[in-house]
C-alpha positions as CSV (number, residue, x, y, z in Angstrom):
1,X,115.0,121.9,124.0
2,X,115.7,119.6,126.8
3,X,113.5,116.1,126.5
4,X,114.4,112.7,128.9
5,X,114.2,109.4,127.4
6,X,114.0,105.9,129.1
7,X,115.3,104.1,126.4
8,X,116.9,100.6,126.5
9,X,119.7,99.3,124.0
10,X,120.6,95.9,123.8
11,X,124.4,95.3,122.0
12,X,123.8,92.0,120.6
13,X,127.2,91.7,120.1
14,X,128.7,88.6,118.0
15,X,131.1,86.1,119.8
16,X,133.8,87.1,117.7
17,X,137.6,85.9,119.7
18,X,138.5,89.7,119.0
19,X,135.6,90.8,121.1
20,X,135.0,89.9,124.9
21,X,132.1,91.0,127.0
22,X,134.5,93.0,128.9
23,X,136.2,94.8,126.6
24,X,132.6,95.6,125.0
25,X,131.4,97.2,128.8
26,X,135.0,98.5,129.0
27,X,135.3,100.8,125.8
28,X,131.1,101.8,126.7
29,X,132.4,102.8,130.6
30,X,135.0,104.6,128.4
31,X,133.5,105.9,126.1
32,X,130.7,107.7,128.5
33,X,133.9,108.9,130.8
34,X,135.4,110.5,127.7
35,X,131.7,112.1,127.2
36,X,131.7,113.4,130.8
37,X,129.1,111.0,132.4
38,X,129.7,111.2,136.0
39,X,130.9,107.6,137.4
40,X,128.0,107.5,139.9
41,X,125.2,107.9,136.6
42,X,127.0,105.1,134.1
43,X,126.9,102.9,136.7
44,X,122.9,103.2,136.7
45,X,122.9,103.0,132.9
46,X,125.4,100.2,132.3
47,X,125.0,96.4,132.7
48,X,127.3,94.0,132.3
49,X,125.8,89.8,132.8
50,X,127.7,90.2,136.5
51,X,125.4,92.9,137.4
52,X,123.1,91.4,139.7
53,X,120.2,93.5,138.1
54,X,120.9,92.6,134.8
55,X,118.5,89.5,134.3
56,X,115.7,91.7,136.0
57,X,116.3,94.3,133.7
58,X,116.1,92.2,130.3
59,X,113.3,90.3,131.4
60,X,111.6,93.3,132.0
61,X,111.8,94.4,128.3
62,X,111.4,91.3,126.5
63,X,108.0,91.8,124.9
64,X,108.0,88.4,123.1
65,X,108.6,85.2,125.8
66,X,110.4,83.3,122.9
67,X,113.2,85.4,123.1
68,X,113.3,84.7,126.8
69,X,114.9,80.4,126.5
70,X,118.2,79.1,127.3
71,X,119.1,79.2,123.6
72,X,118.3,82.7,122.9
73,X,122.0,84.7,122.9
74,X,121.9,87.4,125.7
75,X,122.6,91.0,125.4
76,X,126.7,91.9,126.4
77,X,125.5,94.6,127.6
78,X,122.4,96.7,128.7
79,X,122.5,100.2,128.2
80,X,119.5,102.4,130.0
81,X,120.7,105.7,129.1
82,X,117.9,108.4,130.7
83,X,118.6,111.6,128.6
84,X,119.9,112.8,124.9
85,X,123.3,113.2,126.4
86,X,123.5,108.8,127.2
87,X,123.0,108.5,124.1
88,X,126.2,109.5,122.0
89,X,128.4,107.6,123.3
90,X,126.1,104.8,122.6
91,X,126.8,105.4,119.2
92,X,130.2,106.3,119.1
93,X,131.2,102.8,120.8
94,X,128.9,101.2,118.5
95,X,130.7,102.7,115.4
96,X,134.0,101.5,116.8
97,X,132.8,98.2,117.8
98,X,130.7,97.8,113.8
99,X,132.6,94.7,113.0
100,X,131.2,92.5,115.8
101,X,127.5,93.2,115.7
102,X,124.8,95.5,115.8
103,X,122.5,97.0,118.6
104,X,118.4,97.4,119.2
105,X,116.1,99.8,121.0
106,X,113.1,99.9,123.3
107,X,112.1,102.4,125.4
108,X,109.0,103.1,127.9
109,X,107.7,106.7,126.7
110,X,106.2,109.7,128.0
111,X,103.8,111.5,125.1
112,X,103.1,115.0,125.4
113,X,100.5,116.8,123.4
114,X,100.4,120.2,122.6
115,X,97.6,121.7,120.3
116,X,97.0,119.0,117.4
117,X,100.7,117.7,117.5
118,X,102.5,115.4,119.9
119,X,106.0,114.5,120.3
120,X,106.5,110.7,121.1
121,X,109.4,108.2,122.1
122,X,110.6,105.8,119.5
123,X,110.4,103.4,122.2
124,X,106.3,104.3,123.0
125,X,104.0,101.0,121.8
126,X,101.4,102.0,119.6
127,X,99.0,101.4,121.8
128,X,100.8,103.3,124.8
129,X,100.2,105.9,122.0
130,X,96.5,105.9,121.4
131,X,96.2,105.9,124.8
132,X,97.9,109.2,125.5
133,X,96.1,110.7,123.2
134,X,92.4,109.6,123.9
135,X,93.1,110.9,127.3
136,X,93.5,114.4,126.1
137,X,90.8,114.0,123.6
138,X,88.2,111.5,121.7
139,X,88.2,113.7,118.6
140,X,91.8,113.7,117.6
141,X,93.7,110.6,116.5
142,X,96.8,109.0,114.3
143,X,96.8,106.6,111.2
144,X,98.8,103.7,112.4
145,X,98.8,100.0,112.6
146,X,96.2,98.0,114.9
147,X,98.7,96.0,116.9
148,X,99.1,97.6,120.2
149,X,102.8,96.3,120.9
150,X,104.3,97.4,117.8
151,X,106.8,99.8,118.6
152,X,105.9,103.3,117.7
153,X,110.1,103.6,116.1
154,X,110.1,100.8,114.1
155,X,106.2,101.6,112.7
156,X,107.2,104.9,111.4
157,X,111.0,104.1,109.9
158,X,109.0,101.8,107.9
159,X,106.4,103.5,106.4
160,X,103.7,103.0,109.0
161,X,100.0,101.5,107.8
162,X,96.7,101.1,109.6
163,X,92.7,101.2,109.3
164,X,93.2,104.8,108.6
165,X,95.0,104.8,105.2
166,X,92.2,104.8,103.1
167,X,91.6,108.5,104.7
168,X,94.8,109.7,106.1
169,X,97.5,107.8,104.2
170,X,100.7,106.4,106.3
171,X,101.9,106.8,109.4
172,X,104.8,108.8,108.1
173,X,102.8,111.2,106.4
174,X,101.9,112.4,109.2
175,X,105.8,113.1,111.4
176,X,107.2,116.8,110.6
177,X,109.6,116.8,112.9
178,X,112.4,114.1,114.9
179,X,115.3,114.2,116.9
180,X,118.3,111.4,116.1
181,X,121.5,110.8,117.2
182,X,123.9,110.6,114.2
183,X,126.8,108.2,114.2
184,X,128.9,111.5,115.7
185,X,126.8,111.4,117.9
186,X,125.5,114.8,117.1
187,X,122.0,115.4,118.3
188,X,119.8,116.5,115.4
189,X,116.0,117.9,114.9
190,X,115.3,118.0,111.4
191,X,116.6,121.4,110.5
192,X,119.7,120.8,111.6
193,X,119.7,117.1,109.8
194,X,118.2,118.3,106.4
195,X,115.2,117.6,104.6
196,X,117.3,114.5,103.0
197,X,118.1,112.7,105.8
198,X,114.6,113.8,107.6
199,X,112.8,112.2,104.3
200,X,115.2,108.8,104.5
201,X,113.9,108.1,108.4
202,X,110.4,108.5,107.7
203,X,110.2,105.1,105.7
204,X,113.5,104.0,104.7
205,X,114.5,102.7,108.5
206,X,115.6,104.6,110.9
207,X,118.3,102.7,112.4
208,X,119.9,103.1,108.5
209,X,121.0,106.1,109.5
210,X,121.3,106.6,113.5
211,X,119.7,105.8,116.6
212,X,116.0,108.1,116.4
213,X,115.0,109.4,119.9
214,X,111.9,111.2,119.9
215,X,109.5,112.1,116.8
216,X,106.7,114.7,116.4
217,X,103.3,114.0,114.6
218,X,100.5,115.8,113.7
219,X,97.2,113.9,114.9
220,X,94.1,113.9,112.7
221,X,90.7,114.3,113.3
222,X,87.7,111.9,114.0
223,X,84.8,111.5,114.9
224,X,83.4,111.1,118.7
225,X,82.4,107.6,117.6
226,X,83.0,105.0,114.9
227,X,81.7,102.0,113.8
228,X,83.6,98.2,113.8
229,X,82.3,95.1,112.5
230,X,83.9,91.6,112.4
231,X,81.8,89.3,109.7
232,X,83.3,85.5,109.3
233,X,82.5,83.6,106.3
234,X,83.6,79.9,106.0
235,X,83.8,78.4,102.4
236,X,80.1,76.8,102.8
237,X,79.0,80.2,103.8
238,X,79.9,81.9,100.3
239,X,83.5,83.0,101.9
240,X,85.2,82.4,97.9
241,X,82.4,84.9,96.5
242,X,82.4,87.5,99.1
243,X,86.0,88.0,98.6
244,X,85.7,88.1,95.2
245,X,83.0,90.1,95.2
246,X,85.5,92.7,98.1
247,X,87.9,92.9,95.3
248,X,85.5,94.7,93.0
249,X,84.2,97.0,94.9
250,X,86.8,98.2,97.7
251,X,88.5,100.9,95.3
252,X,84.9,102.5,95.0
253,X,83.9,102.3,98.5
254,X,84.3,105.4,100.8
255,X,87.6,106.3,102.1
256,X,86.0,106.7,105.7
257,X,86.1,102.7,105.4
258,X,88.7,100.5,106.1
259,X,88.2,97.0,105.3
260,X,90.7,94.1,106.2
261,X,90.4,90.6,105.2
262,X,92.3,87.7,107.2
263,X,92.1,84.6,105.0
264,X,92.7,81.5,107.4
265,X,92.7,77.9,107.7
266,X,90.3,76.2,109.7
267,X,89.3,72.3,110.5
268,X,85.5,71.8,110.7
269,X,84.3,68.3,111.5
270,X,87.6,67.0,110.6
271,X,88.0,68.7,107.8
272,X,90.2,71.5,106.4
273,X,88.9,74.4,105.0
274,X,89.2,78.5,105.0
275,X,88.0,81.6,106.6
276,X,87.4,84.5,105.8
277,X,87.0,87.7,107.8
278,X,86.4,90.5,106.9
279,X,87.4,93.1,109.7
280,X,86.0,96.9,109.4
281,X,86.1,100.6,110.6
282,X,83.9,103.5,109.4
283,X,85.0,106.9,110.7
284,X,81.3,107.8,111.3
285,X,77.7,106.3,112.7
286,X,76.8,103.3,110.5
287,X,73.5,105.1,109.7
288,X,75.3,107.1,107.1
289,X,76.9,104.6,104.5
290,X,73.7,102.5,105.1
291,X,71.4,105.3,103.9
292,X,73.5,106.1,101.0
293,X,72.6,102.8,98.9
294,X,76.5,101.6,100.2
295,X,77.8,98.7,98.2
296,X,79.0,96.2,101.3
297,X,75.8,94.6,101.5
298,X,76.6,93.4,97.9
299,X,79.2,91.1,99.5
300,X,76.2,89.2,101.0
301,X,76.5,90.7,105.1
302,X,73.3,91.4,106.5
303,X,73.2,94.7,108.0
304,X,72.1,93.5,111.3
305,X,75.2,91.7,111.8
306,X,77.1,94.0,109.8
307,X,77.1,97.1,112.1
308,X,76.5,96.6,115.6
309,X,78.9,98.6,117.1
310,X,79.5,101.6,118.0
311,X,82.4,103.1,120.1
312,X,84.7,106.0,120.1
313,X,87.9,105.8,118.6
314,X,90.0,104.3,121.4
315,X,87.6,101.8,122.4
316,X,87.2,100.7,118.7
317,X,90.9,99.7,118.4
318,X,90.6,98.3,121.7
319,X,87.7,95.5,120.0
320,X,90.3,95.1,117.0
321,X,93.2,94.3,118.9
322,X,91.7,91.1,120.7
C-alpha cells in the first residue's frame, strides 16, 4: 500500500564538541545514499542552516511564535522527507546519532475517507481533521480534543480526550490500524508490528517506540446538529455553588453531554476574584434533555441562556475553539 507523507523533522541536536552541524547533514546525506535516495531528491529533503531555504522552511512550520526568537536553538537540520521510503534513514541516523539529542515531527496531511474509517497523517491538526471529515459528511465524526492545532500524532500517542468521551471514550479507542517506522527502519502496519507494540502507541507515546506515519480510525456517528452553550458565573453570581452543585450531578447526567468547567481568575472593579464557566455540548436538539426533567437547571442556568445554539457538528467546535 503505497501512501505519501509531507512530513517535517526537526533534529534538535545538542551542541555536544563530538557532534558538528556538518557531520549531523553529512551522516543524514549518507545515510539516504546508502538507502538509495537519488542525489537530485535528498537535496529537496535535506537542509542544512546554509541552505538558503532553510529559514523559510522552519518558519513555515513553527505553529507557536515563541519558538520563533533569537534565543530559541535552531534545528541542525531539516528533514522534508515526501514518502515512507525518506523516512528510514531518518531513523537509522537518528539511532546512530542517540547520544546528542533527539528529533520532532510535523507534517501537513492529506485525509482520506473511505466508508466509516479514515486514514490520517500524524502530522494532520485536529482541526485539519474535522474538517476533512465534515466535508464528506455532517453525520459522522471522531472523539478528540477541542483545540484545533493540536497535532493529530501527539493526541492519539497519548490517550486522546475531548467533548465526546462521555459517549465514545478516547481518541485511541477509536485507531485500529497504523503504520510506523521502527528504529530499523522497517515499515510496519499493525500486523506486521504485533498487537503489543500496536497497544503501546495508542496511549503510551508514540515516539517511545518509532517515528508513526499515518494512522487509521473508525469515525462515530452524530447527529445532523448539536447543541453548545457557554454560561459564565462570577463568585457574586453563585459561581462557588454551581460548581458544587456540577460535581453532584455530572456522573448522573446523560452521556450525550459533555460539560467542561474553566475555573479562572478575574479583576472586577479592582478587585480579584474567579470565574467560572461552564462550557457544553449535547449530541442532540436541546428540546430533548429539557423535556426529560434534566438536572442542569439545578445548577441555577436559565434555559433561555442555557441552550441557544444550535449547529452541526463542525460548526459546533468551530464556536468552542474561539
Amino acid at each position: 500500500m503505497e501512501k505519501y507523507f509531507l512530513l517535517l523533522f526537526l533534529y534538535f541536536l545538542n551542541a555536544l564538541a563530538s557532534t558538528s552541524q556538518c557531520s549531523v547533514y553529512d551522516s543524514l546525506v549518507q545515510c539516504f545514499s546508502e538507502n538509495k535516495i537519488p542525489a537530485d531528491q535528498i537535496s529537496k529533503i535535506l537542509y542544512s542552516p546554509q541552505n538558503p531555504s532553510f529559514t523559510n522552511v522552519l518558519e513555515s512550520y513553527i505553529r507557536n511564535r515563541r519558538f520563533n526568537v533569537s534565543t530559541t536553538r535552531k534545528p541542525n537540520t531539516i528533514i522534508t522527507p515526501t514518502a515512507e521510503c525518506h523516512v528510514a534513514p531518518c531513523e537509522i541516523t537518528s539511532l546512530r546519532n542517540s547520544e546528542s539529542g533527539s528529533k520532532s515531527a510535523a507534517a501537513d496531511t492529506i485525509t482520506s475517507l473511505d466508508d466509516q474509517t479514515a486514514w490520517v497523517q500524524s502530522g494532520a491538526l485536529l482541526g485539519e481533521l474535522y474538517y476533512r471529515i465534515w466535508l464528506k459528511s455532517n453525520l459522522l465524526g471522531f472523539p478528540a480534543g477541542v483545540c484545533p492545532t493540536v497535532g493529530v500524532g501527539g493526541h492519539l500517542s497519548g490517550g486522546g480526550y475531548g467533548n465526546m468521551i462521555r459517549k465514545y471514550g478516547l481518541s485511541v479507542d477509536h485507531v485500529i490500524d497504523a503504520v510506523i517506522v521502527d528504529a530499523n527502519g522497517r515499515v510496519l502496519d499493525r500486523k506486521s508490528m504485533g498487537e503489543d507494540l500496536f497497544w503501546a502507541i495508542r496511549g503510551g507515546g508514540g515516539a517511545s517506540f518509532g517515528v508513526i506515519l499515518v494512522y487509521r480510525i473508525n469515525l462515530v456517528p452524530v447527529p445532523p446538529n448539536v447543541t453548545v452553550f457557554n454560561v459564565q458565573k462570577s463568585v457574586d453570581q453563585n459561581a462557588i455553588d454551581a460548581v458544587f452543585k456540577y460535581q453532584q450531578i455530572v456522573d448522573t447526567i446523560d452521556s450525550d453531554l459533555f460539560i467542561r468547567v474553566l475555573l479562572q481568575p478575574i479583576t472586577v472593579n479592582n478587585t480579584r476574584s474567579v470565574r467560572a464557566t461552564f462550557i457544553g455540548l449535547f449530541l442532540g436538539d436541546a428540546t430533548v434533555i429539557i423535556n426529560h426533567g434534566f438536572s442542569i437547571p439545578r445548577i441555577g442556568f436559565e434555559k433561555t441562556r442555557l441552550f441557544r445554539k444550535k449547529l452541526d457538528r463542525f460548526r459546533s467546535l468551530l464556536v468552542q475553539f474561539r
